[in-house]
N, C-alpha and C positions, 0 to 999 in steps of 0.2 A: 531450444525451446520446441523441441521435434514433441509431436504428439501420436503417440500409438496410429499407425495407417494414413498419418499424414506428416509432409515435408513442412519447413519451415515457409513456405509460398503458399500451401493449403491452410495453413492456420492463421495466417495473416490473409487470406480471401473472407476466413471464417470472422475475423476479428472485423474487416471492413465491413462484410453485411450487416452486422450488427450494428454498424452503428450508422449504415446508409438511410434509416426509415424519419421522417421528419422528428418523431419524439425522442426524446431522451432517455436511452436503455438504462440508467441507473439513475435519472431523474436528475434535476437540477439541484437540491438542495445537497449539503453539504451530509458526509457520514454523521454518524449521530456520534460515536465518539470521537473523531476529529473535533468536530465544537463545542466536546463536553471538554477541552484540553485549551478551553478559551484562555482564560486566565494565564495559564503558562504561554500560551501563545501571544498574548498582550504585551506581558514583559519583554519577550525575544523582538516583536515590532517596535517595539519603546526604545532600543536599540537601533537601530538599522537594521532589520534582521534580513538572511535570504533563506530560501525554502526551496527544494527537493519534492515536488510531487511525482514519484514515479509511479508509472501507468495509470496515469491521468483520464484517460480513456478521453472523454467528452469535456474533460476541465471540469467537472462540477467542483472538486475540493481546491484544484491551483484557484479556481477564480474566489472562491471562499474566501483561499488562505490570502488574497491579495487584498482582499475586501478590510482585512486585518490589518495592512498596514506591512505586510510581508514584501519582498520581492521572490518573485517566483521564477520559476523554470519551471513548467512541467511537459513531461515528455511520456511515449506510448510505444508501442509496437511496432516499430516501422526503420526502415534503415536509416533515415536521420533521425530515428530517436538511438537508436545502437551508437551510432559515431559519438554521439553527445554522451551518451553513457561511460562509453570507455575513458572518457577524459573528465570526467566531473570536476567543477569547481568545490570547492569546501560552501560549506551551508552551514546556517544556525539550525535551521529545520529540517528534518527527513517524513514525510509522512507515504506511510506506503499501505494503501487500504485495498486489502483482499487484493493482493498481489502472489497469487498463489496458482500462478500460468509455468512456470517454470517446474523441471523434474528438479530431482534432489542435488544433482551434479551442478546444474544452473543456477536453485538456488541458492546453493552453497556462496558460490559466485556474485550473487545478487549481493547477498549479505554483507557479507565483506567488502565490496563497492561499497554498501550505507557507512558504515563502518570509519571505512576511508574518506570518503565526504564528508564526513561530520569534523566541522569545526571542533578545538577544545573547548567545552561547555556547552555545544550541541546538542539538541534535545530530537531523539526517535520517538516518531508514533506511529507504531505497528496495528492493525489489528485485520484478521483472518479469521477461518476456519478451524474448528476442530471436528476430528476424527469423524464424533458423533453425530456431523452435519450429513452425511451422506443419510442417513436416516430420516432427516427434516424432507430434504429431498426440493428445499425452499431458495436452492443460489450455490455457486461455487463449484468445483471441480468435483469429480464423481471417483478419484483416485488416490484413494488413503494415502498415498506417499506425499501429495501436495498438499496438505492437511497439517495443521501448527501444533504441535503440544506445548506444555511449559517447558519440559526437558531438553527440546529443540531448541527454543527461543533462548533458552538460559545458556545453552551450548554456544550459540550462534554467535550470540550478543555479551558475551561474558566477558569479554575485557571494555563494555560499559557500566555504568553506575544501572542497576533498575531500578527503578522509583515506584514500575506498577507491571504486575503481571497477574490478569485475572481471565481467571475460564468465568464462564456464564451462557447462560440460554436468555434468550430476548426475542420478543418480536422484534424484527427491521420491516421497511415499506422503503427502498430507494428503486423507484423507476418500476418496471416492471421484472426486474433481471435478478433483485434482492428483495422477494418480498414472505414474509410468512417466519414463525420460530426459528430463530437460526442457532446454533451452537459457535460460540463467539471465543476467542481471545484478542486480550489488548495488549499490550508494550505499553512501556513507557520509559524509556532508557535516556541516561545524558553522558558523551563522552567525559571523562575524567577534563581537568580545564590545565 
């Protein structure tokens, strides 16, 4: 997770200040499509279900997804979140919201961890960045390579079921860190059962 002119230590200083200030840098409320994915989300709690928030940052969506009825793990940037990642448990849920901190080698790697964590009948909720966000200039990385297309996501995720893959432009407002037109893609993928 090197970043152009900084080590893995500079970017995790980067990632603490951000979220050392009393308010919530991506706001408390939950992404807007994560809880548009309620309903599929009910039935997996209706179960016992457990749930995968990775890079959870401040927990706004783990504590969402618990509010549902989930059991959660969510975990962030940090070396006991690494240790916890390398060994994942299997999940009904995977939500990974604008997860788009890793190069293309990492998130290669990322992927395939959700992947692997996914229960059979497992349900992914993806949603990122495209391309055309560096334009908005409104949230997210500033480096076309960490940026989602469909042909990426279709690559990545392809020995899942997709159920939903949609580009779209939207206003988002989470916190002050996502705020303004954004250039969006969703997921919505279920392991084969």
């Amino acid at each position: 997770m090197e970043k152009q002119g900084q080590g893995p230590s500079g970017e995790l200083a980067r990632w603490n200040e951000r979220f050392t200030g009393a308010g919530y840098h991506f706001g408390t409320e939950p992404n807007a499509f994560l809880a548009s994915q309620i309903t599929r989300l009910k039935e997996a709690a209706s179960g016992g279900a457990s749930a995968l928030c990775v890079a959870d940052g401040e927990g706004r969506n783990g504590v969402w997804l618990a509010q549902q009825g989930l059991s959660v793990t969510s975990f962030d940037f940090s070396p006991v979140a690494v240790a916890k990642a390398r060994e994942p448990a299997r999940y009904d849920v995977i939500a990974g919201i604008f997860v788009q901190f890793a190069t293309p080698p990492g998130r290669a790697r990322m992927f395939a961890g959700m992947c692997r964590a996914l229960n059979p009948g497992g349900l992914l909720l993806l949603q990122g960045y495209r391309p055309e966000q560096i334009a908005y200039g409104t949230g997210g990385p500033s480096r076309p390579e960490q940026l989602y297309t469909s042909k990426l996501l279709k690559q990545a995720f392809g020995a899942l079921d997709i159920l939903e893959l949609r580009e779209h432009d939207d206003e988002i407002g989470e916190g002050t860190a996502h705020v303004g037109m954004s250039a969006l893609i969703d997921l919505v993928a279920r392991r084969p059962a």
